[in-house]
Structures are given as structure tokens and as C-alpha cells.
C-alpha positions in Angstrom: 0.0 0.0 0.0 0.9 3.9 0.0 0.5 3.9 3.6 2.4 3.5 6.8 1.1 3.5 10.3 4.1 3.7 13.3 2.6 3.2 16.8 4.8 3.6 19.9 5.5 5.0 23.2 7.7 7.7 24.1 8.9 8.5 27.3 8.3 11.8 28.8 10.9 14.6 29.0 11.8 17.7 26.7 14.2 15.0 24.3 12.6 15.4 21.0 12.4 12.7 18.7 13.2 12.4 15.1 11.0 10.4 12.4 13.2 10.0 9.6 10.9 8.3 6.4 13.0 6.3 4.0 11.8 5.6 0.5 13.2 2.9 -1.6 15.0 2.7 -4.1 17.4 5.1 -3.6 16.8 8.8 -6.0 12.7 8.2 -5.7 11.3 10.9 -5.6 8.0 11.4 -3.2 5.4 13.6 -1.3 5.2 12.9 2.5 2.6 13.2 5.0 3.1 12.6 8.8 -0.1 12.8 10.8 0.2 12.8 15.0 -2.3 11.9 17.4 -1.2 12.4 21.0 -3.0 13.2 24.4 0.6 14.9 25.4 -0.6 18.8 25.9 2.6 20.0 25.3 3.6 18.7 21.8 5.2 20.1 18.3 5.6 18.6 15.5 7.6 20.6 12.6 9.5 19.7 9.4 13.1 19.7 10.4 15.6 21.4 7.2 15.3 19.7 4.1 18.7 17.7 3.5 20.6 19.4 1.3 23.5 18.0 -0.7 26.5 19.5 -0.6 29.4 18.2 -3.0 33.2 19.4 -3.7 35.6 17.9 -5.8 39.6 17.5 -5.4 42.3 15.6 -7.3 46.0 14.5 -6.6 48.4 12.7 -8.3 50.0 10.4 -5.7 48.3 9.6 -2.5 49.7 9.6 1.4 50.9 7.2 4.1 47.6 6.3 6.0 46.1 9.4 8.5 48.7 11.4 6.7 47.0 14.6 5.7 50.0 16.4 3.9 49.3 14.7 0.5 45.8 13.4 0.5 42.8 15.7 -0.2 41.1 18.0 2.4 37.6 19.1 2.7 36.2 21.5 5.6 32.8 21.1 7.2 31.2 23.9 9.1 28.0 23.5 10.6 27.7 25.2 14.2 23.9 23.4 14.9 24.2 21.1 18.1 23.5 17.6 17.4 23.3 17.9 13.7 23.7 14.4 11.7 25.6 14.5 8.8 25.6 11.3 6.1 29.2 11.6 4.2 29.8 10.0 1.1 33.2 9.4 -0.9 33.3 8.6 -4.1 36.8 8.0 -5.9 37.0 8.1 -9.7 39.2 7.7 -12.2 41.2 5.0 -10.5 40.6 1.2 -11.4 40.6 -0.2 -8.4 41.1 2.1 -4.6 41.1 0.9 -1.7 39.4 4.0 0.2 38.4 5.4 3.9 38.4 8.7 5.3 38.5 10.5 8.7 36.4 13.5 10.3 39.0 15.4 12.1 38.1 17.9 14.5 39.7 21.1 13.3 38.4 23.7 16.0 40.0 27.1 16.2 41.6 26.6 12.6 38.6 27.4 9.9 39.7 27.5 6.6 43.0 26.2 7.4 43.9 22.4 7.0 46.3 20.1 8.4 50.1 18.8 7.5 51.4 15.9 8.6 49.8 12.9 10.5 46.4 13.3 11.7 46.4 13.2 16.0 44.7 10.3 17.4 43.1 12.6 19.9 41.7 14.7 16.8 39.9 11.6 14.8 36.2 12.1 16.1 35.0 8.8 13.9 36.9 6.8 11.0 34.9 4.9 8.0 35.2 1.5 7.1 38.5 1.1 5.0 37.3 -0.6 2.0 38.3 -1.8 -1.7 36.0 -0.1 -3.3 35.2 3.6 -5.3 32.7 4.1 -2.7 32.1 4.8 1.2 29.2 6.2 3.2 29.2 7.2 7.0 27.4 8.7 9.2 28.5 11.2 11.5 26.8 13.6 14.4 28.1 16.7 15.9 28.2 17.4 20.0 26.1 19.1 21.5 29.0 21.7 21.3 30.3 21.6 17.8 33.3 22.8 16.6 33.9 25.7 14.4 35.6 23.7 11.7 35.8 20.1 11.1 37.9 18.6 8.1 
């Protein structure tokens, strides 16, 4: 059918809750409708932003040691909203067969500048899967205190 009941319980509190709505297959394009019925007097529900895709491009000609960032492309995230979820996706071209991952550095204090050298351990906030593939996805969320700058 074209329709989807959810029925749960939700404990109390001011921690809001998220209903994300996933529609297969992937690039389908849909209308959505979320209806609520709650006794709870003190309730909101509201569209969150629209995801928005973001993409930026970079080549090089010979790639770096593993968490080296002096050779290996750089890419700068700034989003100061508290908890905000982020879904990253790499996608390597023009190479026959890569074996890929990446890193989400925290890079606070240092906006618009990058890093040289190998990445500090105590700067990796979440590493993806390392893979042999020309693709990789992960998910990522910011603190509840984000950073000004995260590569």
C-alpha cells in the first residue's frame, strides 16, 4: 500500500524525537505526510531542514601514508547546529581499483585552514570502514557543542 502506520510509546521529557521516512530505491522521488495523534498537551511537531547536498571535488596525483594529511585531499565542514547528523559519502573516480576510507578530524580554532602531517589520534572524532571499493558512506553527528571547523 501507499500507507504507513508507526505506533509507539515515548517516554516523557523535553528530548525530542526524530522520524526520519525512508523511500526505496534510492533517488525516488515522493510527497510525504506525517499525521500525529497524541493526548501529550505540550507537543510540536515541525519539518526539520530539508537535507541538502552538498558536493566538492579535489584531485592528486600520488596519495599519502595512512592518516597522513599532507598529501591526501582536504575538505572542511562547518556547521555550528548542536547535534546535527551528517551522512558523508566518498566517491573515488578515475582509479581502477582504490582501496578508500576517510577521517572527520576535529579542526576547531583553525577554519579555513587544513592540516600537514599525520592526523592526531586525539583529533579523529569517527573513522569509516576502509574498503576496496570507489565508494564509502558514514554517518557522522556533531556534539552538543560543535566545533567551528571540522575537516
Amino acid at each position: 500500500g501507499s500507507t504507513v502506520q508507526l505506533e509507539c510509546q515515548l517516554p516523557g521529557g523535553d528530548t525530542p524525537f526524530v522520524i526520519v521516512p525512508c523511500l526505496q530505491p534510492e533517488g525516488a522521488r515522493s510527497r510525504c505526510t506525517i499525521t500525529t495523534l497524541t493526548s501529550t498537551p505540550h507537543f510540536t511537531l515541525r519539518e526539520l531542514p530539508m537535507w541538502s547536498k552538498k558536493s566538492a571535488s579535489s584531485t592528486w596525483t600520488a596519495s599519502a601514508t595512512y592518516q597522513d594529511a599532507t598529501n591526501n585531499p582536504q575538505f572542511e565542514l562547518v556547521c555550528p547546529i548542536p547535534n546535527q547528523q551528517f551522512v558523508i559519502k566518498l566517491e573515488v573516480t578515475d582509479h581502477t581499483d582504490p582501496s578508500i576510507l576517510f577521517f572527520i578530524v576535529d579542526n576547531n580554532g583553525r577554519q579555513g585552514r587544513g592540516l600537514t602531517g599525520l592526523i592526531p589520534e586525539s583529533q579523529i572524532l569517527c573513522t569509516s570502514t576502509y574498503i576496496r571499493s570507489t565508494s564509502i558512506t558514514k554517518d557522522f553527528v556533531l556534539s552538543s557543542t560543535p566545533s567551528d571547523s571540522y575537516l
